[in-house]
N, C-alpha and C positions, 0 to 999 in steps of 0.2 A: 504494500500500500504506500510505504512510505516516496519511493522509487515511482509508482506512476504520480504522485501528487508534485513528487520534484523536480518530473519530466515536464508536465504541465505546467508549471511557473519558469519552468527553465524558456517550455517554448513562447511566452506573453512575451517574453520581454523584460520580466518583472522584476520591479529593483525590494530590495530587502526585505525578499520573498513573499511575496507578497504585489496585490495591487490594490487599488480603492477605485468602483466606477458609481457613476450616478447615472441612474437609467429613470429618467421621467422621476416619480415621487420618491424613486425607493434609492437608497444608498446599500451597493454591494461592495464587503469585506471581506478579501482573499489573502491567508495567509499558508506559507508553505507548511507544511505537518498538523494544520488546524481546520476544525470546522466554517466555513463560512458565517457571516456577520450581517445581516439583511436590516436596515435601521436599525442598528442595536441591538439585535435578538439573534441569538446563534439557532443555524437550522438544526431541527431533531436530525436530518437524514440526509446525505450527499452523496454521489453519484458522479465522477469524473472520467469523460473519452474523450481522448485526442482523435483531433479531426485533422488528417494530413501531420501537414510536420509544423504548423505554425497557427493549428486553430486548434479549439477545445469547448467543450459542450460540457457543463455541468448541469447536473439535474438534483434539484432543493425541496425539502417539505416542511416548511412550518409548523406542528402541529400540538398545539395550539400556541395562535399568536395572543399577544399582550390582552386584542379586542376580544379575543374566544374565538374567532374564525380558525377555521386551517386553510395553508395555502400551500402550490403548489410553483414551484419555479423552476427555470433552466433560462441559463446564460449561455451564449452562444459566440462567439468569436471565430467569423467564418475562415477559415484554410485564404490566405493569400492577400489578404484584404485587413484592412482595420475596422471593419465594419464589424458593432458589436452591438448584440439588444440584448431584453430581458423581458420572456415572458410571462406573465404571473396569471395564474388559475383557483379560483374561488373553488375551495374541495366543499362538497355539498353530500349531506345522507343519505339524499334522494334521488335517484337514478332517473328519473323525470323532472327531476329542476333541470332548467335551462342553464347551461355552463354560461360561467360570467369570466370573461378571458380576455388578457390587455395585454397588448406588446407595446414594450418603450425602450428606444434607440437608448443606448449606453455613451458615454462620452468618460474616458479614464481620466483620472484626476491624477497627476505628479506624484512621486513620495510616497 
């Protein structure tokens, strides 16, 4: 585990280990041998694959957040490109509630 998560910071870019992006409301917290950081709240559950040699898809669940919701996320940093989003998914008990699902463009922060 430790080895795929410090391939993946290896392949960002990322400086001391780690990055910070802001994606629309939410601020994501990436650090190398740790959970993720989503506003202030470490995810229950994380999920990291390398996409090509310079992109990575992580996939996050909240469960439960601060408000009582749970939520579902994957950050995305596509292979070749800097293009980065985040998208977040309202987990629901009801298999017939309408999925409430929002993607928002990432923009990394320095440092």
């Amino acid at each position: 585990m430790f080895t795929i998560v410090f391939i993946a910071f290896t392949s960002l870019g990322a400086t001391a280990g780690g990055f910070t992006s802001h994606c629309g409301p939410y601020t994501l917290v990436a650090r190398e041998g740790d959970v993720s950081i989503i506003n202030g709240e470490r995810v229950t559950s994380q999920k990291i694959k390398l996409l090509g040699e310079d992109g990575i898809k992580i996939d996050m669940s909240l469960m439960p957040a601060k408000d009582g919701n749970n939520y579902g996320f994957q950050y995305i940093r596509r292979p070749g490109s800097e293009s980065r989003f985040l998208n977040v998914q309202l987990l629901q008990n009801s298999m017939d509630a309408p999925k409430i699902i929002g993607s928002f463009p990432c923009k990394k922060v320095s440092g």
